[in-house]
N, C-alpha and C positions, 0 to 999 in steps of 0.2 A: 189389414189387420193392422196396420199388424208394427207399428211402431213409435217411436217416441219422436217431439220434432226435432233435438237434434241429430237421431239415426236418419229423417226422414232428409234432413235437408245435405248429410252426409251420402248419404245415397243418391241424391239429384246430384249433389258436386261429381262424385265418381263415373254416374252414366253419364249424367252432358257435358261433362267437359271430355271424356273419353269419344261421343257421338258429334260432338259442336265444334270443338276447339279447331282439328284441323282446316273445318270448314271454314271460319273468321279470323283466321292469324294473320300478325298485323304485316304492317310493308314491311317493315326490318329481316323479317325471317319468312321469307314466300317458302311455302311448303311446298315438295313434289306434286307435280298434275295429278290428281286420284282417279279413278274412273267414277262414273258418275254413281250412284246407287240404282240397282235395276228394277225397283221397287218398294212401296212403304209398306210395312206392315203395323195396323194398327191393332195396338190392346188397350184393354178395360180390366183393371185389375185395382188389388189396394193400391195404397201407397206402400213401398219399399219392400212389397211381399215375395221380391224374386232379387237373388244375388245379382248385381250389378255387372260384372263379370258376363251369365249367362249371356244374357241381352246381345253384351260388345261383341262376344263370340261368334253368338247366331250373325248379325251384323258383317262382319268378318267372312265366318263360312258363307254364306248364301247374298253377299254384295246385294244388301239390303239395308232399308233406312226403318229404323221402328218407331213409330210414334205411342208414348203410352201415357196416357188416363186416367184419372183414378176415383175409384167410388168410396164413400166410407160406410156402406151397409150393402144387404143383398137388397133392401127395398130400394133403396137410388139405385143398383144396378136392374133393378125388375123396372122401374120408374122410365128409367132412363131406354129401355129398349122395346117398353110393351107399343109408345105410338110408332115403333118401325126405328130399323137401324139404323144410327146417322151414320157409320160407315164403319164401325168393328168388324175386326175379321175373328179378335181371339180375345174371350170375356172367361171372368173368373166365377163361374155359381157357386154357390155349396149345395149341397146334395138334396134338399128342398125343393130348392127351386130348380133346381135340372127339369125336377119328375112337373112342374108348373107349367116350363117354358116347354118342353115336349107337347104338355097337352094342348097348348096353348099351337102349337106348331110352330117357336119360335127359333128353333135350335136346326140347323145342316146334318142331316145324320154322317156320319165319319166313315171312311173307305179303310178296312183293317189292313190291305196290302200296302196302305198310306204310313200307317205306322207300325211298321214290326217290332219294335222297342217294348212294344206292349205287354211282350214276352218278359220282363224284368218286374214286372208287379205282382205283390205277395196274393195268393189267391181269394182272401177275404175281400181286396178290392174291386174283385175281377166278377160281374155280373150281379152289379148293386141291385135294389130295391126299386130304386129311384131312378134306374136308366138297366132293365133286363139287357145283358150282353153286351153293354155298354155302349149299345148303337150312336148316340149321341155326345158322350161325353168320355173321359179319361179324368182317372184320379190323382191330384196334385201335390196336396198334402193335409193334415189330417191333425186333430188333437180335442182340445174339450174348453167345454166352457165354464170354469170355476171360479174360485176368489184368489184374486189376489191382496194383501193384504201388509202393511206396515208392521212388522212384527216389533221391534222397539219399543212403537206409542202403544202398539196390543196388549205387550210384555209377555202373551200365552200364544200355542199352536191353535189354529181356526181351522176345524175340520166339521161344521153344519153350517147348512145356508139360516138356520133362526138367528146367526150371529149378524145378520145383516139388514135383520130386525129391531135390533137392538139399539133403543133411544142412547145411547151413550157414544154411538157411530157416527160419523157421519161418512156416507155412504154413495157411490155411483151406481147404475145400473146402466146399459148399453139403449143406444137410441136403436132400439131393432123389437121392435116386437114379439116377433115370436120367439126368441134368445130369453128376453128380458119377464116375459109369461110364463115358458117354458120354466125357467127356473125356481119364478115361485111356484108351477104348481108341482115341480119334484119336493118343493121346499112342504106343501102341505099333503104330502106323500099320492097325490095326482098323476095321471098321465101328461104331460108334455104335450102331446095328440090327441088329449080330449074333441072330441068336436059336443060337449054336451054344455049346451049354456049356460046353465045351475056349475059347472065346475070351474070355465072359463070368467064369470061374474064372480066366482067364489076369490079369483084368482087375483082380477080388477078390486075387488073390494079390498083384499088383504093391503094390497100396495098403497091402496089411496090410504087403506086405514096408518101405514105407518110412512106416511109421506112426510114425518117432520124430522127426521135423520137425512132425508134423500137431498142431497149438492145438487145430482145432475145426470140428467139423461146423455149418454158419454157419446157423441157419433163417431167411433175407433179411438177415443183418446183416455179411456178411463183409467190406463196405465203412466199416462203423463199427470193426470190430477194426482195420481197415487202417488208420483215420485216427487210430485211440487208442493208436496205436503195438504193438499186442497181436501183431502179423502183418506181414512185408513183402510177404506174398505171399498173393494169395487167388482163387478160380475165385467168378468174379461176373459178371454183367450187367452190360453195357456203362452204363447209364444210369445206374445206384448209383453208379458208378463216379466219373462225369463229376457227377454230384452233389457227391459227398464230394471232388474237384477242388475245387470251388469256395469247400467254407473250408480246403481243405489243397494248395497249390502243388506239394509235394513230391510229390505222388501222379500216377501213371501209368495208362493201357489200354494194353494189347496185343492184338491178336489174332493167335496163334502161326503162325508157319510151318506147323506140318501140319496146320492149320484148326483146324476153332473151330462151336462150334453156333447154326445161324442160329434164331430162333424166331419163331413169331407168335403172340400174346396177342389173343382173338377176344371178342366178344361175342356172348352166346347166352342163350336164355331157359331154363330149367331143367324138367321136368318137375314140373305141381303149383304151377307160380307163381300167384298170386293175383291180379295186373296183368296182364296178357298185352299186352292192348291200349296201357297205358301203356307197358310194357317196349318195344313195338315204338316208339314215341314217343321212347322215350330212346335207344334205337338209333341210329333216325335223325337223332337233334339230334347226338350225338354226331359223326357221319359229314357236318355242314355243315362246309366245308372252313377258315371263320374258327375254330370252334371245336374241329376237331381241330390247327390250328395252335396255337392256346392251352394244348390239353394238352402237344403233343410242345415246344413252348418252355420250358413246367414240367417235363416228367418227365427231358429230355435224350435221350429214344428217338427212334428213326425214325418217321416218318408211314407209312403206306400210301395216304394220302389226293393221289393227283395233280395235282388242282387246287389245294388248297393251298401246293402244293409248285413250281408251274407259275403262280402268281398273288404268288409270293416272301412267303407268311406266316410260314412257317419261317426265325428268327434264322440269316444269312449265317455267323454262329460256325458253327451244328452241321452246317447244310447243307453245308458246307466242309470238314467235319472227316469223314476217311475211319475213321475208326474210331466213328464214327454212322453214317454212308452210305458204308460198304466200295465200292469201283471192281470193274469186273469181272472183274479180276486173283484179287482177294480173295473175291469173291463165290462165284467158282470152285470155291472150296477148302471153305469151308462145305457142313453138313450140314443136313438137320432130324430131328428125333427123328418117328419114326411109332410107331403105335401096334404094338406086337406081339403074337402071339398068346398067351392063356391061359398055355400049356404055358412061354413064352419068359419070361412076366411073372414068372412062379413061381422061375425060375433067377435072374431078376434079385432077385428080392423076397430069394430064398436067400442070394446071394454079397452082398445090404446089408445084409441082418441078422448073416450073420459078419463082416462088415467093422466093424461096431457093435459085435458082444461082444469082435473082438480087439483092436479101437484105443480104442474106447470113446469120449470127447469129445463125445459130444452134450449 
């Protein structure tokens, strides 16, 4: 997701020099003999989408080495593991593509005596749509995809996605397909999960039609154009969002009146991982309720974690803040994206590849 380049490059300083440093310290200061690491664990995940802390911990506890990667869409992470795993143990899906890679037989189904932690997740997350009983996957964290927006150069509150239509904008939308579809068709009061051509073309035509506001199709960065002045307006994640907040004042979320896409971001082992066993280990560390409070205080996303959230680890700021934890009002109104079939994928794959040759901006 999930952040700006300077958090991103603050975040590499923090884990590799915390994972690197004693490894290469120079002759003047030889560091104590370490033991060697008794294994690598490798992930697929955003950039900067997990506290830096967590990592050195797990590293720490279980005298391991992590190697981690990063995608900036679920399509490069589907991209990237449909010809076979180049050697992931621990990928980041969102809840789409889980119920995908499942059918697909891409995913290690998960041993629940592997993670007992799993006892700490609120029960809405516990036996999704998209992965029944959760065989495959564990919920990570969670939030929506609305506008973020320059309230300054706006001068007014942005609460409909037609503001995004608006020749006077100029505008981002996410290099992800079904996020960036999705939205226009909540925008012309559509299902998200159309699989009906007539609604999904209806959807492509809208975009092309107002292609001459559009900067740029964002691949995770549409909250850095926002803060670089490049865009006042842009269809992003809530936590990038609330990120780039915090060195730009001027900057807003919305989540629109005719809703907005809810998502969950899960953890799952990959078919072909090399750790299995470790993986289930990082799983579950992940899911102790101090240490998913540690992440969602870093990333600015939702918990799914109950106990954490019921034991007050989650910063009073975000827990408070309805556009990180929408009310049931809001909650209402949200969607989640599912997975559609073959024949539907293929329409949608259609109307984003002409969406591409006519507006171009990627």
């Amino acid at each position: 997701m999930k952040s700006s380049w300077r958090r991103w490059w603050a975040w590499w300083v923090a884990f590799g020099v915390a994972v690197w440093l004693p490894l290469g310290c120079g002759v003047l200061n030889t560091p104590p003999a370490q033991t060697p690491p008794a294994a690598t664990l490798s992930i697929y995940n955003w950039a900067t989408y997990i506290a830096p802390e967590a990592l050195t911990d797990f590293e720490k506890k279980f005298n391991v080495q992590i190697k981690y990667d990063t995608f900036d869409s679920p399509d490069t992470l589907y991209a990237k593991l449909k010809p076979g795993n180049p050697g992931y143990d621990v990928i980041f899906p969102s809840d789409y593509l889980v119920a995908r890679m499942i059918s697909e037989e891409m995913l290690v189904p998960l041993e629940p005596a592997q993670i007992p932690n799993q006892v700490h997740l609120e029960a809405k997350f516990r036996d999704p749509s998209y992965d029944p009983g959760n065989r495959y996957s564990m919920p990570y964290q969670w939030g929506t995809q609305g506008i973020g927006y320059n309230q300054k150069k706006i001068g007014r509150p942005i609460d409909s996605w037609q503001a995004m239509f608006d020749p006077q904008y100029r505008v981002a939308w996410q290099e992800e397909s079904r996020a960036t579809l999705g939205a226009v068709l909540i925008a012309l009061g559509l299902d998200p999960n159309t699989t009906e051509a007539r609604e999904i073309n209806r959807a492509r035509d809208w975009l092309i039609q107002h292609k001459g506001n559009i900067v740029a199709f964002a691949p995770d960065t549409g909250e850095e154009l926002l803060n670089q002045g490049e865009v006042v307006l842009t269809l992003e994640n809530s936590g990038d969002v609330f990120q780039a907040m915090a060195e730009n004042p001027d900057l807003g979320y919305s989540i629109p009146q005719e809703g907005a896409i809810l998502w969950v971001d899960n953890l799952a082992i990959p078919k072909g991982a090399p750790q299995v066993d470790l993986a289930q280990k990082f799983i579950n560390f992940l899911l102790e309720p101090q240490v998913a409070a540690q992440i969602s205080n870093y990333t600015r996303y939702a918990t799914p974690n109950r106990t954490a959230i019921q034991d007050k680890l989650i910063q009073a700021e975000d827990l408070n803040n309805p556009a990180i934890y929408p009310p049931p009002a809001v909650l209402a109104k949200l969607q989640i994206l599912r997975d559609v079939p073959p024949a539907a994928l293929k329409l949608y794959d259609a109307a984003w590849n002409e969406i591409k040759l006519r507006v171009g901006k990627g």
